[in-house]
C-alpha positions as CSV (number, residue, x, y, z in Angstrom):
1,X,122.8,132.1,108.9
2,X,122.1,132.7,105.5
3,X,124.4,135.2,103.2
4,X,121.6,137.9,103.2
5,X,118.4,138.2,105.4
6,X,116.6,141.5,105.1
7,X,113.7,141.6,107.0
8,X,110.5,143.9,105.9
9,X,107.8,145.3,107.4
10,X,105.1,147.9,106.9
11,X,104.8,150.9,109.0
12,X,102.7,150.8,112.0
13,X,99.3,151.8,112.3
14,X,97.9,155.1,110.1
15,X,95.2,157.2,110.8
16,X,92.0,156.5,108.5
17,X,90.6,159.3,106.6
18,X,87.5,160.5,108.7
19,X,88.3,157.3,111.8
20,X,88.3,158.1,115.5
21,X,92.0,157.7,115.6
22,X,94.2,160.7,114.9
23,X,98.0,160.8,113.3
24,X,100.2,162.3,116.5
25,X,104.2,162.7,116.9
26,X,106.4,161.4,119.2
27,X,105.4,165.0,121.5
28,X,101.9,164.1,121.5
29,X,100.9,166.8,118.7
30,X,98.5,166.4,116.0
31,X,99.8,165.3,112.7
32,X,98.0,163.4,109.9
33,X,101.5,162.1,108.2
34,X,102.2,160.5,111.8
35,X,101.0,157.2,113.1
36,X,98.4,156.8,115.1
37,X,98.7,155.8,119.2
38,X,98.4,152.1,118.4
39,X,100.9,152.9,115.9
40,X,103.5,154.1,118.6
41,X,102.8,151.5,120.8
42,X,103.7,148.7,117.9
43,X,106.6,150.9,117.4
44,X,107.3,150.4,121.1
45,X,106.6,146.2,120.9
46,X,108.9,146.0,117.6
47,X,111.4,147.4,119.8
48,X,111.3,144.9,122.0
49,X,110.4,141.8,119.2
50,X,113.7,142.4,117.3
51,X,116.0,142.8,120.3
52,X,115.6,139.5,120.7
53,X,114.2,138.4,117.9
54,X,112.8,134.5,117.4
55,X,113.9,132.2,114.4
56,X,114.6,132.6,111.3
57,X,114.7,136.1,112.4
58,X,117.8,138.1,113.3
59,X,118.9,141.3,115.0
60,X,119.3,144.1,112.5
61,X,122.4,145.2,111.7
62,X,121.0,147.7,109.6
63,X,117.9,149.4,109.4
64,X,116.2,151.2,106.3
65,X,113.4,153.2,106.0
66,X,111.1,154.8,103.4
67,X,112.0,158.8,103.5
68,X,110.0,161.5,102.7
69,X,109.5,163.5,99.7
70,X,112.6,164.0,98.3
71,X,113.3,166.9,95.3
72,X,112.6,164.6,92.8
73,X,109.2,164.4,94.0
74,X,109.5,160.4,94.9
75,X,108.2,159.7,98.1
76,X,105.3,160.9,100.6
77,X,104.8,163.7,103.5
78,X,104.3,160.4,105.2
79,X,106.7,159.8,108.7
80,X,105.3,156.5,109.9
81,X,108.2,154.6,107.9
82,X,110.5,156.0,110.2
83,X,108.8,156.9,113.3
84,X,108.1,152.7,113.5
85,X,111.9,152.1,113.5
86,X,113.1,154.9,115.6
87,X,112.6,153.3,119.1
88,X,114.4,150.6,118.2
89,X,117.0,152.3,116.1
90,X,117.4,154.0,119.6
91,X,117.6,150.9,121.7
92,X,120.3,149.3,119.2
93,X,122.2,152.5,118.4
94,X,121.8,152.5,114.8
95,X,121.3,155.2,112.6
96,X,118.8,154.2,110.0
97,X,119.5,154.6,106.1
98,X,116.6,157.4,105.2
99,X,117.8,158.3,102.0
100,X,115.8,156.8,99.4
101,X,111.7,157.1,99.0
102,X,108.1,155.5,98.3
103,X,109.1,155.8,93.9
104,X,113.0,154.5,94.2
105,X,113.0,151.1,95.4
106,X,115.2,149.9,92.7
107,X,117.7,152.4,93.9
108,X,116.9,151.6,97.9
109,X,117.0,148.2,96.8
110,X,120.7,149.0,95.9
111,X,121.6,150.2,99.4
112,X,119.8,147.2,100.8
113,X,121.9,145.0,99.3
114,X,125.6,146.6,100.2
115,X,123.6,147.3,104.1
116,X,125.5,144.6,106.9
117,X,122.9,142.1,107.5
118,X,120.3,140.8,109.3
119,X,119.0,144.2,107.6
120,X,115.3,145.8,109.1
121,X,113.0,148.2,106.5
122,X,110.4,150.1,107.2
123,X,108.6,150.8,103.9
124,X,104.8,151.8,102.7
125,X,102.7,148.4,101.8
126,X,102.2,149.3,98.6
127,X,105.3,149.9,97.6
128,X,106.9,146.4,99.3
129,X,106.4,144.4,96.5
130,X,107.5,146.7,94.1
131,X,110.5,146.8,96.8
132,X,110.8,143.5,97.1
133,X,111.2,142.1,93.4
134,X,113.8,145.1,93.1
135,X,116.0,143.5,96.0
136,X,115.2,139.8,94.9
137,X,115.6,140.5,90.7
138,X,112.2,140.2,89.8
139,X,112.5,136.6,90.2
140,X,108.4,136.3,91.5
141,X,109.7,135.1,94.6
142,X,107.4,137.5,97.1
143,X,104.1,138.1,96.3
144,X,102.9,140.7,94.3
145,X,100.2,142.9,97.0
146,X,100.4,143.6,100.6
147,X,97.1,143.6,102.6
148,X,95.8,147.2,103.3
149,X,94.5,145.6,106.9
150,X,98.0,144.0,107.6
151,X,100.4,145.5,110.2
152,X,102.0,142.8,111.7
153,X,103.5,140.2,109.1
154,X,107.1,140.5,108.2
155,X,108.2,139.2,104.6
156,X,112.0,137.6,105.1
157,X,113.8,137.4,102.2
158,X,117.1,135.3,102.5
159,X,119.6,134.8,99.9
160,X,122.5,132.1,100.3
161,X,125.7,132.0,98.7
162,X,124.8,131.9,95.2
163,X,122.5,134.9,95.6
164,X,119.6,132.9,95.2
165,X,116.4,134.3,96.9
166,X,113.8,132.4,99.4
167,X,110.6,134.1,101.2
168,X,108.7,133.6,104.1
169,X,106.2,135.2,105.6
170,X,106.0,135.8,110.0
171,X,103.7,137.5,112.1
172,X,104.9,139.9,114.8
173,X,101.9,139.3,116.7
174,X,102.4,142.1,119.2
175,X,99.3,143.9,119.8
176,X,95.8,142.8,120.7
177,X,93.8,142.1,117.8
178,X,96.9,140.8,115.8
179,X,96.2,137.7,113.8
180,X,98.2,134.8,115.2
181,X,96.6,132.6,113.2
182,X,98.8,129.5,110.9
183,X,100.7,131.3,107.9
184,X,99.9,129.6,104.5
């Protein structure tokens, strides 16, 4: 197991400005900041994926996600960082670490790296690299963009005992349509 493994992923499934599929809450009501049905049901299949997670994956520990707007005006009205942790944060009785926004990943960076590890976030796509190069010094070791078609890779970031950083890239691969293709 290595020193550090944080595990990130992008929230599930969005609705698309004037698509067929609408945002919607855990209660069923509409809501454009919410994610979309096939959104929930990833939700529901991460659940299930990180319980029991396969190699070089682990069981979070911890789980973080991207809050809302905060008074600094970081952030978005956007839920879907947290709503696509929340069934598992159920399942695993953790409470996740909502604190910091879309805007402060150097200072959710900071919390990532003091969180008990394996640790899980839930962040916007296209603020994970910014994210990323906070946790792992800015050392060009995870890729600068995120797909905007891409739901189901995780980036695993592992650091050993001299704090050096490695990345990977896996595929969650829950939902129909879900590449499953070879990672390069």
């Amino acid at each position: 197991m290595p020193n550090k493994l944080v595990m990130i992923i992008r929230h599930a499934e969005k609705p698309i400005p004037g698509g067929p599929d609408l945002g919607v809450t855990e209660q069923s009501e509409s809501d454009p900041a919410s994610l979309t049905v096939r959104g929930w049901q990833r939700a529901g299949g991460l659940c299930r994926f990180f319980y029991e997670p396969p190699q070089p994956l682990g069981r979070p520990a911890s789980i973080v996600a991207s809050g809302m707007i905060k008074r600094d005006d970081s952030g978005t009205r956007s839920k879907r960082p947290s709503q696509t942790i929340t069934p598992l944060a159920r399942r695993l009785g953790l409470e996740p670490d909502v604190t910091h926004s879309k805007g402060q990943e150097q200072l959710a960076a900071d919390a990532i790296r003091t969180a008990q590890s394996p640790v899980l976030v839930s962040w916007q796509h296209e603020s994970i690299p910014a994210l990323a190069a906070a946790l792992v010094g800015g050392t060009g070791t995870a890729p600068q963009s995120w797909p905007d078609d891409d739901f189901d890779s995780i980036w695993v970031l592992e650091a050993d005992e001299a704090n050096v950083w490695s990345f990977s890239r896996e595929r969650q691969a829950l939902l129909d349509g879900d590449d499953t293709g070879q990672l390069s």
